[in-house]
C-alpha positions as semicolon CSV with decimal commas, in nm:
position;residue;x (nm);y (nm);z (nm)
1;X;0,590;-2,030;-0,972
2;X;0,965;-2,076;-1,071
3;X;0,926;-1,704;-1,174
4;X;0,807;-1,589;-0,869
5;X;1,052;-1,765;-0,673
6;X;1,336;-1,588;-0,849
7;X;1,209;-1,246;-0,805
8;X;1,154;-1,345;-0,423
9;X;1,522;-1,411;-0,366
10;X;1,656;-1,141;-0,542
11;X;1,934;-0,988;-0,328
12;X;1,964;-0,642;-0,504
13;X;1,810;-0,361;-0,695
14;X;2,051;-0,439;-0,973
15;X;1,910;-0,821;-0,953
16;X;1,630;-0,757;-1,014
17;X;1,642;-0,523;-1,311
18;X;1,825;-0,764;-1,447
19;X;1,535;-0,988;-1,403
20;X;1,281;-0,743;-1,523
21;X;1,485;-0,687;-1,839
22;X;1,476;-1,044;-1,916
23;X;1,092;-1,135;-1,809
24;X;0,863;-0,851;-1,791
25;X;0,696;-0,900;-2,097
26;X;0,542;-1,226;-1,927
27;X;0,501;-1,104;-1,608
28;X;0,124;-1,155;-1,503
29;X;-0,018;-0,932;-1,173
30;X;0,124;-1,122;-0,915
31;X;0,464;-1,121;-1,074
32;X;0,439;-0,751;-1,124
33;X;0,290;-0,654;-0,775
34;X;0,599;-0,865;-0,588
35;X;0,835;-0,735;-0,831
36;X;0,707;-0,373;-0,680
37;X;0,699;-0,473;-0,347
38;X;1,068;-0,630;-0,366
39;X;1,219;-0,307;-0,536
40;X;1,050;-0,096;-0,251
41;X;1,230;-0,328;0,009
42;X;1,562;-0,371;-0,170
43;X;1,620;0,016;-0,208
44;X;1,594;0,073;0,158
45;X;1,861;-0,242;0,266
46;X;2,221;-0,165;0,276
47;X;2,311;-0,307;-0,052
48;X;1,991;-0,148;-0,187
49;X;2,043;0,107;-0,422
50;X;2,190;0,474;-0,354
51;X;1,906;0,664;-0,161
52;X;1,920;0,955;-0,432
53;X;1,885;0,715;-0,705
54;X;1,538;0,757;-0,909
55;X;1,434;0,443;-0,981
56;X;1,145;0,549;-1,191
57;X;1,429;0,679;-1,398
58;X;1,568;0,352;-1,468
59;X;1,496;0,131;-1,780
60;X;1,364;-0,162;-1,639
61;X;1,123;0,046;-1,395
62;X;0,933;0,191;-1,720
63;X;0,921;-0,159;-1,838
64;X;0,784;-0,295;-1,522
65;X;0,547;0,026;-1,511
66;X;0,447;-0,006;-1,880
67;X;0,360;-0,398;-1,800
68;X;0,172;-0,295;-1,485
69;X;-0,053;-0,018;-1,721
70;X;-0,112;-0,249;-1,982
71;X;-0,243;-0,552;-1,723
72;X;-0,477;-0,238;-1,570
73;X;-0,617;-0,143;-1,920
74;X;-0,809;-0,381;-1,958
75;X;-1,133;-0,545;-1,756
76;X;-0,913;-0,927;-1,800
77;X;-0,643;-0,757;-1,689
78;X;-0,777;-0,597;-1,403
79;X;-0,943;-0,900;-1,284
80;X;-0,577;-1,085;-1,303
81;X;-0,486;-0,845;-0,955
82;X;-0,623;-0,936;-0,618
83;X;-0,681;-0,773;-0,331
84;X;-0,335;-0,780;-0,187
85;X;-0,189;-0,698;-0,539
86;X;-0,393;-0,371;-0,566
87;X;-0,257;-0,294;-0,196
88;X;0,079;-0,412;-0,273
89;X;0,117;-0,218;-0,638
90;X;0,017;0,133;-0,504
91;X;0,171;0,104;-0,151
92;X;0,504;-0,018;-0,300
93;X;0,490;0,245;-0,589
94;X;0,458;0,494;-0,350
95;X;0,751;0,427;-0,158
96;X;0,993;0,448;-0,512
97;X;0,843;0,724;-0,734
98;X;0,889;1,097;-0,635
99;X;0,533;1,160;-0,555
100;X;0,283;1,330;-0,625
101;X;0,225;1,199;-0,918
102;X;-0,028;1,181;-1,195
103;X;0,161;1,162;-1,511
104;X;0,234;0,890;-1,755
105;X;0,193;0,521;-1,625
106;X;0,269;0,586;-1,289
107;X;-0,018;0,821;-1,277
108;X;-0,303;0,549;-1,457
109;X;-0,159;0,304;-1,254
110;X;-0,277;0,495;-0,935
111;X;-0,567;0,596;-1,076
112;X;-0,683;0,240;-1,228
113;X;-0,604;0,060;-0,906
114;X;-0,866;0,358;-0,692
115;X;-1,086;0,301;-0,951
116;X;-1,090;-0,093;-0,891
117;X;-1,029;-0,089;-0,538
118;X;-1,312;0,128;-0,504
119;X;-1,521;-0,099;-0,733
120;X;-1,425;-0,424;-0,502
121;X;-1,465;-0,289;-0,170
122;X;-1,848;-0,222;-0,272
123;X;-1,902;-0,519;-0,393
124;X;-1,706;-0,769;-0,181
125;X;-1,572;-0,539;0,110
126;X;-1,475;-0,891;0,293
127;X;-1,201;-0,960;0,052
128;X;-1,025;-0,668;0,148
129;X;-0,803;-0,715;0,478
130;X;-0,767;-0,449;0,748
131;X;-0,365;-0,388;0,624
132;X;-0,523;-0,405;0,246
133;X;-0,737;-0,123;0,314
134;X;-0,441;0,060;0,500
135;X;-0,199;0,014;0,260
136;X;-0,460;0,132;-0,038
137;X;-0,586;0,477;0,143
138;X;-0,147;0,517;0,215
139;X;-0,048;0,441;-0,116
140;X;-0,312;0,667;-0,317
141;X;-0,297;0,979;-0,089
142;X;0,066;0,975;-0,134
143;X;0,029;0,960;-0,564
144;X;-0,127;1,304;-0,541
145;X;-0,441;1,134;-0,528
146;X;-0,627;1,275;-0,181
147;X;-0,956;1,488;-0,208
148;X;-0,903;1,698;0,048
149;X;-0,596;1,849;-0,039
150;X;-0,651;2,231;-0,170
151;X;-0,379;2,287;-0,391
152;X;-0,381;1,954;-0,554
153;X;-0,526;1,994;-0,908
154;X;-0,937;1,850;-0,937
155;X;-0,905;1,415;-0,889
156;X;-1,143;1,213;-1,041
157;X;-1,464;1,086;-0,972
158;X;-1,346;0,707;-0,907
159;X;-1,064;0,831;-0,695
160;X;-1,321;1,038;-0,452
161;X;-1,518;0,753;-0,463
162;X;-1,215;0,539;-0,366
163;X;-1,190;0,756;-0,032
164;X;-1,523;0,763;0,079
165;X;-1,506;0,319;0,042
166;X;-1,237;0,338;0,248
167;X;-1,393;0,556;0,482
168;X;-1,689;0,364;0,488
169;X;-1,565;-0,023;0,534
170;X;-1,250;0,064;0,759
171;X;-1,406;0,258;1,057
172;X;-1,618;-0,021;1,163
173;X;-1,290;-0,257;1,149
174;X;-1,042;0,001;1,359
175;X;-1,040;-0,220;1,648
176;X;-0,908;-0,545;1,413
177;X;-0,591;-0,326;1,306
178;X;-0,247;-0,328;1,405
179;X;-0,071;0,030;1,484
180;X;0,094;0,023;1,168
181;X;-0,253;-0,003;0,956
182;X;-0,409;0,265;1,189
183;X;-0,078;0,479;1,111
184;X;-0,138;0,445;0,737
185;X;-0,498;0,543;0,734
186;X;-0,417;0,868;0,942
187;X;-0,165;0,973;0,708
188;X;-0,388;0,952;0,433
189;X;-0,643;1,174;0,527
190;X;-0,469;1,338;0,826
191;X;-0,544;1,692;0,582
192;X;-0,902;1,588;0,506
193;X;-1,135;1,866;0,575
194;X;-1,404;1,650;0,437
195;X;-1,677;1,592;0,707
196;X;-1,697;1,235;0,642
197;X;-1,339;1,153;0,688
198;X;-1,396;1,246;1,081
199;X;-1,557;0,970;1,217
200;X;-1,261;0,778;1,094
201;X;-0,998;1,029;1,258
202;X;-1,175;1,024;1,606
203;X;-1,204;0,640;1,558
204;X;-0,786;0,609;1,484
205;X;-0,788;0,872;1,771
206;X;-0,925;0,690;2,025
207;X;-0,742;0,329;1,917
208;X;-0,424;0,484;1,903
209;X;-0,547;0,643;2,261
210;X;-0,680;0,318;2,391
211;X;-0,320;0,101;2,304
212;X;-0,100;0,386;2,444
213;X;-0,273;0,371;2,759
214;X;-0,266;-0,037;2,739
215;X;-0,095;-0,159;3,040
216;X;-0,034;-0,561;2,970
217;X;-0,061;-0,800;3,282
218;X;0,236;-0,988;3,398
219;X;0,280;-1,290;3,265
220;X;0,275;-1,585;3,482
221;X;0,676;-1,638;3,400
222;X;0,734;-1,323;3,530
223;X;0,490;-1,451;3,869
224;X;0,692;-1,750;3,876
225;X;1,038;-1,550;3,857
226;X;0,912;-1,300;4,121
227;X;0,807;-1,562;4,371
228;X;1,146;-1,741;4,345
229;X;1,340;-1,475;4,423
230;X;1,140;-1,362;4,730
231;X;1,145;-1,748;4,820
């Protein structure tokens, strides 16, 4: 916990590579998953780092990648992550690494957390939360990782299968999301020319249709403000 709270507070990029230098070697999946999220949030503030900076270049990145691989190797290891780590891991990596990608760590990493995303959402599709499965179909589609795309070399079998869970557990549950998770899942198969991926787009369709149309009914402050100021 003490760990956790110091990689929550850190105020910049250079913070927390300092932190990562010192601790990654212990860091279990929830330590590395929030020390992913927090670099993908620090490098966009202010006092983040320079916007042409590659982090994945950096030291302490390929120490917090090589930690994240080595958790993923293994079935203990894998079983370490939750839900909202897988989400967080691949949705956070894909915000700092020039994608696509499908080399190295970065590359397993993407491809181990499809593989037991996909495995999960089978099994126990309830523990997987509308902005879980957003951030998941996001994150992978922007390693490299989406089916449909022509020119993108052959993916594996797990990662297809990834796509098709998604496909299958998130279109009954479009109404539940917010804009941002319908937003994710159309930009991850926005290309698909698989036939199975439409009933998903015309679903996100017709949401994002429905809320833009949404007209909200005064509140009864703003009934109360009117009818003093005709009074």
């Amino acid at each position: 916990l003490e760990l956790m709270s110091q990689i929550s507070i850190t105020r910049t990029v250079n913070d927390l590579w300092d932190l990562i230098d010192k601790h990654s070697e212990d860091f279990a999946a929830a330590h590395a998953a929030t020390s992913l999220y927090r670099l993908s949030v620090l490098h966009t503030m202010p006092n983040g780092s320079s916007p042409e900076q590659r982090l994945e270049k950096h030291s302490a990145f390929t120490k917090l990648s090589d930690r994240v691989d080595e958790l993923l190797a293994t079935a203990e290891g894998r079983s370490s992550f939750l839900p909202a780590d897988l989400a967080m891991v691949v949705s956070a990596l894909a915000k700092v690494v020039s994608v696509p990608t499908r080399e190295g760590a970065v590359g397993r990493i993407f491809a181990d957390v499809a593989d037991e995303a996909e495995t999960r959402i089978c099994s126990s599709p309830e523990s997987f939360t509308p902005p879980m499965l957003g951030d998941l179909a996001w994150g992978i589609s922007r390693s490299g990782g989406d089916p449909s795309a022509g020119p993108m070399k052959p993916v594996s079998p797990a990662t297809r299968r990834f796509f098709e869970a998604i496909i299958q557990v998130a279109t009954p549950r479009l109404a539940e999301m917010t804009c941002q998770d319908l937003a994710n899942l159309a930009a991850a198969y926005a290309d698909a020319t698989r036939e199975d991926a439409d009933s998903l787009l015309r679903g996100v369709f017709n949401q994002a249709e429905q809320r833009l149309g949404y007209q909200p009914p005064p509140t009864n402050a703003l009934f109360r403000s009117e009818e003093r100021r005709v009074g």
